[in-house]
C-alpha positions as CSV (number, residue, x, y, z in Angstrom):
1,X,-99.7,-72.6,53.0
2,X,-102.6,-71.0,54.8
3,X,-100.3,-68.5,56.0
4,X,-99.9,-67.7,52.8
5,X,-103.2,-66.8,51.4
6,X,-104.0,-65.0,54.4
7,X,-101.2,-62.7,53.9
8,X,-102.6,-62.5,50.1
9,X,-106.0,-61.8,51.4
10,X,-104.9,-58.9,53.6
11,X,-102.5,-57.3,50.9
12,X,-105.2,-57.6,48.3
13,X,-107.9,-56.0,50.6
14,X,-105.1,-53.1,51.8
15,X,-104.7,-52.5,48.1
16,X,-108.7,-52.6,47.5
17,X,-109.0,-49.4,50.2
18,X,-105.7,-47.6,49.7
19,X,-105.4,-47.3,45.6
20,X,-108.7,-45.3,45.2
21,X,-107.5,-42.9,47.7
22,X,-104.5,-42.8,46.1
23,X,-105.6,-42.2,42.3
24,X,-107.9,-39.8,43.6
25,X,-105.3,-37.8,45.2
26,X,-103.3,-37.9,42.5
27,X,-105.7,-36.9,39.8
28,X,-106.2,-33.3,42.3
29,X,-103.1,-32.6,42.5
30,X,-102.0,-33.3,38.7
31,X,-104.9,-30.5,38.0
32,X,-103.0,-28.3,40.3
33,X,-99.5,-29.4,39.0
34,X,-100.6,-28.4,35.6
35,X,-101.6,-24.8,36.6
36,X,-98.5,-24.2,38.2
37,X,-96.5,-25.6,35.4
38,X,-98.4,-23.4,32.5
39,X,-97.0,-20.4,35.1
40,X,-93.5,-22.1,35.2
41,X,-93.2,-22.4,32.1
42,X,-94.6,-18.5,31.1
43,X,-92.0,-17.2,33.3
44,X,-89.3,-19.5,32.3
45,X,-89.7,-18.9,28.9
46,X,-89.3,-15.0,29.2
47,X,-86.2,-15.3,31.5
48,X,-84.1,-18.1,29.3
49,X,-82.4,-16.9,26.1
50,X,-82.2,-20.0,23.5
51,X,-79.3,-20.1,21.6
52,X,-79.6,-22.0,18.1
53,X,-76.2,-23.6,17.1
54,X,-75.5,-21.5,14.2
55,X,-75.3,-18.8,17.5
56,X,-73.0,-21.1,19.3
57,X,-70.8,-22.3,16.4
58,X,-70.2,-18.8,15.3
59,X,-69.4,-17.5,18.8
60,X,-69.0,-20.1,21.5
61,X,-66.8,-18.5,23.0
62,X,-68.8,-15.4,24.4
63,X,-69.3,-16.6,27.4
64,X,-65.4,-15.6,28.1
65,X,-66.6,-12.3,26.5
66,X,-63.8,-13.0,23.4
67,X,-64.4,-12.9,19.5
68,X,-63.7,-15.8,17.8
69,X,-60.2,-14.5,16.6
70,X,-59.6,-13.1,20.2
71,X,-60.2,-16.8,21.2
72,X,-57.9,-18.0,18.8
73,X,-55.4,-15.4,19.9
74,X,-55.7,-16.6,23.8
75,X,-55.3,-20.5,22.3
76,X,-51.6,-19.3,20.9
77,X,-50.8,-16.9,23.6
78,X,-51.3,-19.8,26.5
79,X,-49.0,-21.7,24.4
80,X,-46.3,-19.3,23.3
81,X,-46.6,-16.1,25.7
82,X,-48.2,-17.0,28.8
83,X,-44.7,-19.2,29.9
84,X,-43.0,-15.0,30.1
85,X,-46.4,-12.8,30.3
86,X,-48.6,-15.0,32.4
87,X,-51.8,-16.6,31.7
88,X,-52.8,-13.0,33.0
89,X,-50.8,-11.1,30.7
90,X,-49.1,-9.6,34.0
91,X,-45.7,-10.4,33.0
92,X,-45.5,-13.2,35.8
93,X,-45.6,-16.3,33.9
94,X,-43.3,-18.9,35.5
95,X,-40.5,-18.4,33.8
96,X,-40.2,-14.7,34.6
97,X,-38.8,-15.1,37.7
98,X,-35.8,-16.6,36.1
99,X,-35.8,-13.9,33.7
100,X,-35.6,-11.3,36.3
101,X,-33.7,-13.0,39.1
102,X,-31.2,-14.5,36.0
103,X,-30.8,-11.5,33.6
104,X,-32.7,-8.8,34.5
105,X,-35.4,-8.8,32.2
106,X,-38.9,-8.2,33.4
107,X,-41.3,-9.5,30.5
108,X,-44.0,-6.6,29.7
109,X,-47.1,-6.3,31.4
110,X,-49.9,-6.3,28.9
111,X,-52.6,-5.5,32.0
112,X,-51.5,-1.7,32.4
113,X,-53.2,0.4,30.0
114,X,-51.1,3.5,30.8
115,X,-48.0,1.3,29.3
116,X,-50.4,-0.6,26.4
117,X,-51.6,3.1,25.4
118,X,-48.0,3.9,24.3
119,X,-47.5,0.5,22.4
120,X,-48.9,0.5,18.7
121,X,-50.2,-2.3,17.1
122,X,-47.6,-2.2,14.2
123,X,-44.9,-2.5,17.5
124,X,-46.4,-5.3,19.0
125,X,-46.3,-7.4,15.5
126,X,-42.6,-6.6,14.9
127,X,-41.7,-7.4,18.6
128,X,-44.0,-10.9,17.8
129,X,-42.4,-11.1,14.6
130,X,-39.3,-10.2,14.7
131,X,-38.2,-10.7,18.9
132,X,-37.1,-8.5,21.5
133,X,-34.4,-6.7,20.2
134,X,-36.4,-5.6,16.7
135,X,-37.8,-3.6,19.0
136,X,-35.5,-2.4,21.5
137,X,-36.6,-4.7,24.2
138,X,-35.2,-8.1,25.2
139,X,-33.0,-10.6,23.6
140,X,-34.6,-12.8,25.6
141,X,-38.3,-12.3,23.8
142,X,-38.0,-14.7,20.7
143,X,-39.0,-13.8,16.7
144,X,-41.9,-15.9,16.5
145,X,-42.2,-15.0,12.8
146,X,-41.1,-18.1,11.4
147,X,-43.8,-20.2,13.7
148,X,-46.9,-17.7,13.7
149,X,-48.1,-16.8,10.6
150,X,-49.3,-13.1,9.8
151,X,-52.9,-14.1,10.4
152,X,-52.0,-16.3,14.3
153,X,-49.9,-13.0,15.0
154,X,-52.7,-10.8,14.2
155,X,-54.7,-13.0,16.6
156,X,-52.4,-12.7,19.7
157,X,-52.5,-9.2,19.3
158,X,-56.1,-8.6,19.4
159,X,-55.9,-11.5,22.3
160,X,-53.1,-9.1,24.3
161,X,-55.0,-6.2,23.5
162,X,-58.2,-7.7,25.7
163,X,-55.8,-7.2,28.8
164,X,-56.0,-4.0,28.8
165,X,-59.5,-3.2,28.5
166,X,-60.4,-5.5,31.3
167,X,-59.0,-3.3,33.5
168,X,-60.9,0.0,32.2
């Protein structure tokens, strides 16, 4: 038991001599904290952009550098295109391989501009529309008229159209 309140003696007595030195040191370097955080914060608040979320909900997709109707383009293009074009919009989705080794058919390569720059926009919705062959291309490319509407196909197009620019 003696043991004990010696032991309680000595931590008492350590804390007696070591918490004055330690508030102390504190209170110095909070004072110096605090200047360097009004200069932290000056600088920070010139170098970040806040967005509000009437910013992000309008446009959260600029980050990919899309419109919101681009965006909605690429979300039906990944599902529909991307199996024959590519997530790319190369023309080397999986499934052309089996296009070209099968029948062929190489799936059009929405990345080169010099061939994009010959395709209209009215062209590219009746080959959406209306498949392949509406167009002179592939039997292989399917109408997707009757599961688009006007409004999705419009958005693929201005999604395929984004391929081409990249590479200007």
């Amino acid at each position: 038991m003696r043991m004990v309140q010696n032991s309680t003696k000595i931590i008492i007595m350590l804390l007696a001599v070591t918490l004055p030195l330690v508030v102390g040191c504190h209170s110095n370097r909070e004072k110096s904290d605090l200047a360097s955080q009004d200069t932290l914060s000056d600088s920070l608040s010139k170098a970040v952009v806040t967005k509000t979320f009437d910013d992000v909900f309008q446009n959260p997709y600029e980050d990919m550098g899309l419109t919101r109707e681009e965006y909605k383009g690429k979300v039906l293009y990944d599902h529909y295109c991307a199996v024959c074009h590519g997530k790319q919009g190369d023309g080397n989705g999986f499934n052309a391989f089996n296009l070209e080794s099968s029948f062929n058919v190489k799936p059009f390569n929405f990345t080169d501009s010099t061939a994009m720059a010959t395709v209209s926009q009215d062209e590219l919705k009746k080959a959406i529309t209306e498949g392949g062959p509406a167009v002179g291309k592939s039997q292989y490319m399917p109408p997707w008229g009757y599961t688009l509407s006007k409004e999705e196909i419009n958005q693929v197009i201005a999604y395929i159209l984004t391929f081409s620019k990249k590479e200007e």
